[in-house]
DRENGUZA-237313 format. One record per atom (N, C-alpha, C): residue number from 1; residue in one letter; chain; x, y, z. Coordinates in nm, 2 decimals, decimal comma. Example, Ala and Ser with C-alpha at 12.3 -4.5 7.8 and 13.67 -1.06 7.14 Angstrom:
2
  num  residuo  cadena       X       Y       Z
    1        a       A    1,32   -0,57    0,78
    1        a       A    1,23   -0,45    0,78
    1        a       A    1,32   -0,33    0,78
    2        s       A    1,28   -0,22    0,71
    2        s       A    1,37   -0,11    0,71
    2        s       A    1,29    0,00    0,79
//
This chain:
107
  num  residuo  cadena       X       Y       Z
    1        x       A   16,82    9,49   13,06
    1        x       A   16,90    9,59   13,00
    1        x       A   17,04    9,58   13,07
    2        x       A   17,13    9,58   13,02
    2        x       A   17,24    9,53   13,06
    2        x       A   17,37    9,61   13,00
    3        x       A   17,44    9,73   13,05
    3        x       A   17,52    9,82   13,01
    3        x       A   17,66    9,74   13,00
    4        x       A   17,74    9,80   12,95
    4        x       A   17,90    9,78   12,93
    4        x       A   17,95    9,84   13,09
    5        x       A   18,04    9,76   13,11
    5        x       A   18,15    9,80   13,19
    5        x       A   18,17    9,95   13,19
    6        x       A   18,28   10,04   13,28
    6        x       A   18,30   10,11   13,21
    6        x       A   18,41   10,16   13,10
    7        x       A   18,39   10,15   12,99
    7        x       A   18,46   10,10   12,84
    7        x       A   18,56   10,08   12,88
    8        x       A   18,59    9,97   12,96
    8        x       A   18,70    9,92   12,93
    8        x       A   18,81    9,98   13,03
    9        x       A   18,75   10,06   13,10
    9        x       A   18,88   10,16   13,19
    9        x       A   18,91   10,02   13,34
   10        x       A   19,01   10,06   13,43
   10        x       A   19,06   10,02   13,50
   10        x       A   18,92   10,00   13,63
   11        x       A   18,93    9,97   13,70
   11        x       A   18,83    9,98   13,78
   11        x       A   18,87   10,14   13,93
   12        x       A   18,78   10,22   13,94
   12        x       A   18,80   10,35   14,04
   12        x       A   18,91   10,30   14,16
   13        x       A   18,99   10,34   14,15
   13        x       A   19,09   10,31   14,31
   13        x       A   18,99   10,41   14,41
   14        x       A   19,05   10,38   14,57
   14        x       A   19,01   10,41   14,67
   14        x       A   18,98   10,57   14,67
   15        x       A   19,09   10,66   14,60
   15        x       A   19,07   10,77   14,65
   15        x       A   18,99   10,85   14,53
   16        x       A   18,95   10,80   14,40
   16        x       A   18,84   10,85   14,33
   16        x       A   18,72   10,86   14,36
   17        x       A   18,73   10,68   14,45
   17        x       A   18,57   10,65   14,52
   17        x       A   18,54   10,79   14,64
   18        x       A   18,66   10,80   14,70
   18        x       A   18,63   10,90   14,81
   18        x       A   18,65   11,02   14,76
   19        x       A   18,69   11,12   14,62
   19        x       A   18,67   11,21   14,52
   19        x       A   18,49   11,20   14,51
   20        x       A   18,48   11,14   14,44
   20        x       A   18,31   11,11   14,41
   20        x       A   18,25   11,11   14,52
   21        x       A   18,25   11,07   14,61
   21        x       A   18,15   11,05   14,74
   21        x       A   18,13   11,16   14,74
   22        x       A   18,25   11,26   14,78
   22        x       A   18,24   11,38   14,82
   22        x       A   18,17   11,50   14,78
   23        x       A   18,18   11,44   14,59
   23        x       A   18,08   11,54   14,56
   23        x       A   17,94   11,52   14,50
   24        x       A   17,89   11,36   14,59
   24        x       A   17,77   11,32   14,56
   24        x       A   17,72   11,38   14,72
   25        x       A   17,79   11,43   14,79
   25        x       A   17,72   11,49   14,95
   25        x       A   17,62   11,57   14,90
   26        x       A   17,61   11,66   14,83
   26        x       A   17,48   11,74   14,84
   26        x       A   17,40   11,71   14,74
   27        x       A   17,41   11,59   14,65
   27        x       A   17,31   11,59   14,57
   27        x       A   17,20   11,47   14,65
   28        x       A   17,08   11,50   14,58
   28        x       A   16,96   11,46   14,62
   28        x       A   16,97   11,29   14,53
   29        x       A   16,88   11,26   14,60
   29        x       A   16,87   11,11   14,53
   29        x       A   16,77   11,09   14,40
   30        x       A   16,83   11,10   14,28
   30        x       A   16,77   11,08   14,17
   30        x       A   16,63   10,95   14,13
   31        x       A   16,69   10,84   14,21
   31        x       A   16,62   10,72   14,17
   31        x       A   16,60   10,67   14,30
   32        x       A   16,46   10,61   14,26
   32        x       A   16,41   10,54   14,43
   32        x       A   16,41   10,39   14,41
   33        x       A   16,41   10,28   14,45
   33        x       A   16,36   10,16   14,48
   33        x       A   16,31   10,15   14,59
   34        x       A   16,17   10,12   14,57
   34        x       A   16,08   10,07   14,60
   34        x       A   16,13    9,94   14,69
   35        x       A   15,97    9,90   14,76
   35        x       A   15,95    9,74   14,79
   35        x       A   16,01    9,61   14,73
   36        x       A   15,96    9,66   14,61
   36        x       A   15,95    9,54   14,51
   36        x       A   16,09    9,49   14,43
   37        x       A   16,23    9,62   14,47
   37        x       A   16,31    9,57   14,44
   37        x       A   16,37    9,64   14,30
   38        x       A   16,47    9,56   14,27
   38        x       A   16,54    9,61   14,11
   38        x       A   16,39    9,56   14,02
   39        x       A   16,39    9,63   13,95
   39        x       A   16,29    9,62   13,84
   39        x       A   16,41    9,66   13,69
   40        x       A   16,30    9,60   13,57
   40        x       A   16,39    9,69   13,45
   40        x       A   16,30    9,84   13,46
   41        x       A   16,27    9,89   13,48
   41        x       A   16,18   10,03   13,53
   41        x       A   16,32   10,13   13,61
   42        x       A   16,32   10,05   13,68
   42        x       A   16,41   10,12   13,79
   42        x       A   16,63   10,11   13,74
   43        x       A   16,62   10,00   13,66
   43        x       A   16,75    9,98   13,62
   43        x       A   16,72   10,14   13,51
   44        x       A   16,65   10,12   13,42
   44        x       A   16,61   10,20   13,28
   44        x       A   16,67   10,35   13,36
   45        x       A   16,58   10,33   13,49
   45        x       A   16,61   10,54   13,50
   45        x       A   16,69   10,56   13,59
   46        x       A   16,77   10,45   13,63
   46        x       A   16,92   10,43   13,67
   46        x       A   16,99   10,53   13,59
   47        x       A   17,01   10,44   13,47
   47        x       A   17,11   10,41   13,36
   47        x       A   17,05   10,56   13,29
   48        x       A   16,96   10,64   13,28
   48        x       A   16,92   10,74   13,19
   48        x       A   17,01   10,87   13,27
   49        x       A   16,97   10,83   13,43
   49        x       A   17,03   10,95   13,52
   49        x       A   17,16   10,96   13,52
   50        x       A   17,24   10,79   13,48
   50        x       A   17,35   10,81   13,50
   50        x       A   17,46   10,89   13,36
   51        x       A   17,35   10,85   13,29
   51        x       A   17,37   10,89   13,09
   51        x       A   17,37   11,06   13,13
   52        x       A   17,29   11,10   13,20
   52        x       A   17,26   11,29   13,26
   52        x       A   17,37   11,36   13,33
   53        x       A   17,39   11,25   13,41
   53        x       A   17,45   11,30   13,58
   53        x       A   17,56   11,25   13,58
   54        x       A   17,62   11,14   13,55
   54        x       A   17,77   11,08   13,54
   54        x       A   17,77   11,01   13,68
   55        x       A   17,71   11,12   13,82
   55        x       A   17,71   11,10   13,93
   55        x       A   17,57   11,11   14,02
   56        x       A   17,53   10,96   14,05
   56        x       A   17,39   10,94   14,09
   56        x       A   17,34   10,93   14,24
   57        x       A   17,32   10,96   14,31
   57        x       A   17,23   10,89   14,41
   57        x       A   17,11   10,82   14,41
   58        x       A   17,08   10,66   14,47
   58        x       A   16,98   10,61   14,45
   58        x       A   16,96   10,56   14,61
   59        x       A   16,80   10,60   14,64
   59        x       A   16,80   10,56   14,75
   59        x       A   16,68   10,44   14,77
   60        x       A   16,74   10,33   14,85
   60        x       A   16,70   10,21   14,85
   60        x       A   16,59   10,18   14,95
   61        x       A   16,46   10,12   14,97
   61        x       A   16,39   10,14   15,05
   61        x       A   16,35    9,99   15,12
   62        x       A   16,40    9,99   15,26
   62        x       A   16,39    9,89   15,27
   62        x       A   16,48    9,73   15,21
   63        x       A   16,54    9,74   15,15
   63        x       A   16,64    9,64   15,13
   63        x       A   16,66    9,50   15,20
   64        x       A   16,62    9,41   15,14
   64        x       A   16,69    9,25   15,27
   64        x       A   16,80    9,26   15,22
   65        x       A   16,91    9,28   15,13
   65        x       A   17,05    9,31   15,12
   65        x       A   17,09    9,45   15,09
   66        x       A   17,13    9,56   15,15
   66        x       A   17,15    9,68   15,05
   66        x       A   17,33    9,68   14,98
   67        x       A   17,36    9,60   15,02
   67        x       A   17,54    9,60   14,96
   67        x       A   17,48    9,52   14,79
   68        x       A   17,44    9,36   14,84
   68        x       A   17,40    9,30   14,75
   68        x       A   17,32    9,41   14,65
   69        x       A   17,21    9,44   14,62
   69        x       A   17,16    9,53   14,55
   69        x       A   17,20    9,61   14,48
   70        x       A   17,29    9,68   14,62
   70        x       A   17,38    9,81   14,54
   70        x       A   17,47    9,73   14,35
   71        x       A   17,54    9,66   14,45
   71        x       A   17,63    9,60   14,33
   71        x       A   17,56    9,57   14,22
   72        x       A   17,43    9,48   14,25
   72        x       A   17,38    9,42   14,12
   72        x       A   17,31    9,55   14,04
   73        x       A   17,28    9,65   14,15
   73        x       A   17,22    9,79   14,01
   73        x       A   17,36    9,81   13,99
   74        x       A   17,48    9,85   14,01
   74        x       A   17,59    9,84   13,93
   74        x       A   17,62    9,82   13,81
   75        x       A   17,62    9,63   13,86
   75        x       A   17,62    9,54   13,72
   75        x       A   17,55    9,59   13,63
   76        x       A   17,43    9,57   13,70
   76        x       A   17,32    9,57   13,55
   76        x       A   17,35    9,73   13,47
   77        x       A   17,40    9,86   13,52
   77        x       A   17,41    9,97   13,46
   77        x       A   17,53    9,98   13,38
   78        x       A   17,65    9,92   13,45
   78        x       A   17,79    9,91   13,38
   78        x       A   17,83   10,05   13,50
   79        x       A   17,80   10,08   13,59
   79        x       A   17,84   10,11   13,66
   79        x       A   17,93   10,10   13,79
   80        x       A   18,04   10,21   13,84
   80        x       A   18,09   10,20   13,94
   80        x       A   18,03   10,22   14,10
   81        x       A   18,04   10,16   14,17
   81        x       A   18,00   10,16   14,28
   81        x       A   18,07   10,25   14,32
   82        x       A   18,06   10,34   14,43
   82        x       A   18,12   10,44   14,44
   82        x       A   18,10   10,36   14,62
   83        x       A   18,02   10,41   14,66
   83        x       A   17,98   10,38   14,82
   83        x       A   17,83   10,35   14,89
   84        x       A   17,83   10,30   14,98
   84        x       A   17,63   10,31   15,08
   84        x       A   17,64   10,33   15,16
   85        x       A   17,54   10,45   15,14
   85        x       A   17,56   10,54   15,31
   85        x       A   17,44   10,54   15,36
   86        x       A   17,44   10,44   15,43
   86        x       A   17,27   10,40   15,51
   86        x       A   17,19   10,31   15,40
   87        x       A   17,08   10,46   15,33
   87        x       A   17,01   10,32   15,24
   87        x       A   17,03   10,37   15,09
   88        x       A   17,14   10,49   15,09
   88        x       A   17,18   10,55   14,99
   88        x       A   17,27   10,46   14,91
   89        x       A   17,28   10,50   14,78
   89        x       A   17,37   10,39   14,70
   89        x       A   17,46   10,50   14,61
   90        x       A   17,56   10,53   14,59
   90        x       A   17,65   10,63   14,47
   90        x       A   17,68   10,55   14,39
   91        x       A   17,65   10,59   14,26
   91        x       A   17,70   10,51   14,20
   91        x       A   17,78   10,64   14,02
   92        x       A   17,86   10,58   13,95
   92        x       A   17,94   10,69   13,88
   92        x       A   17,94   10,62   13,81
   93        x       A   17,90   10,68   13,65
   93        x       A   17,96   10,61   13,50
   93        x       A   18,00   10,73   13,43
   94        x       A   18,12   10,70   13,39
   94        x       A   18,17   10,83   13,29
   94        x       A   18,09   10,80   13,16
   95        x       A   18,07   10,98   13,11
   95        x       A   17,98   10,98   12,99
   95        x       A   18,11   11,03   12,86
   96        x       A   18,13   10,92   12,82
   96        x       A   18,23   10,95   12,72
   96        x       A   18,25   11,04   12,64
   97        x       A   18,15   11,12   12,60
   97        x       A   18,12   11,21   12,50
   97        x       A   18,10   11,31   12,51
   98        x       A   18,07   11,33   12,66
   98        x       A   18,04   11,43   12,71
   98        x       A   18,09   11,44   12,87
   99        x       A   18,24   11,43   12,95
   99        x       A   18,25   11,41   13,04
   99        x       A   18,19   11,52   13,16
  100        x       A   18,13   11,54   13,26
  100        x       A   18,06   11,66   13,29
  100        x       A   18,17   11,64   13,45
  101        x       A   18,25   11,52   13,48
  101        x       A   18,38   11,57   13,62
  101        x       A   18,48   11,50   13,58
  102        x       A   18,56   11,58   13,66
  102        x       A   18,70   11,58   13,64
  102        x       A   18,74   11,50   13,74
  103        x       A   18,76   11,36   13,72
  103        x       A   18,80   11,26   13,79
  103        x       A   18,93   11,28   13,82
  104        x       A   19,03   11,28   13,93
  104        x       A   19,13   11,25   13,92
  104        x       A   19,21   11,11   13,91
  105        x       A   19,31   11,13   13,81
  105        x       A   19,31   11,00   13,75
  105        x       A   19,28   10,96   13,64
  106        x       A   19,16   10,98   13,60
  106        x       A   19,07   10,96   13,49
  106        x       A   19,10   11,03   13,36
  107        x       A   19,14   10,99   13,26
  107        x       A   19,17   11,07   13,15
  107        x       A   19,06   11,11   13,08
//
């Protein structure tokens, strides 16, 4: 499963990523990875949380790369990396249709 970019917008500058971070501090981590890694299981309720939440935490367990990983659940969502904080991953896709933050910058 393999999402769109985010339609087409510019890619997050520095200070949106540090906007987002800030208000992914108190949320809880939506999606877990396991041992076993990216699965399409775990892309699927990535991409469902991110379709909900706009703004995700996924926490990675164990990792032999967690930068690597992070990015590639990215790709595979059409999502923005936002930051990794330990084994935590943020990650942000605007819901077009229903935008639920006000990104600065972001129209």
């Amino acid at each position: 499963m393999l999402r769109r970019a985010m339609s087409g917008q510019d890619p997050l500058d520095g200070r949106q990523r540090r906007w987002l971070r800030g208000r992914a501090n108190p949320l809880s981590p939506r999606v877990q990875v396991g041992q076993a890694g990216l699965s399409e299981a775990v892309i699927a309720a990535t991409d469902a949380a991110l379709e909900a939440h706009e703004l995700v935490k996924v926490r990675l367990r164990e990792p032999e790369d967690k930068k690597a990983t992070a990015r590639e659940l990215a790709r595979a969502t059409g999502a923005e990396l936002c930051g990794v904080v330990g084994h935590t991953v943020i990650l942000y896709r605007r819901n077009e249709e229903d935008p639920k933050l006000d990104v600065p910058g972001l129209g």
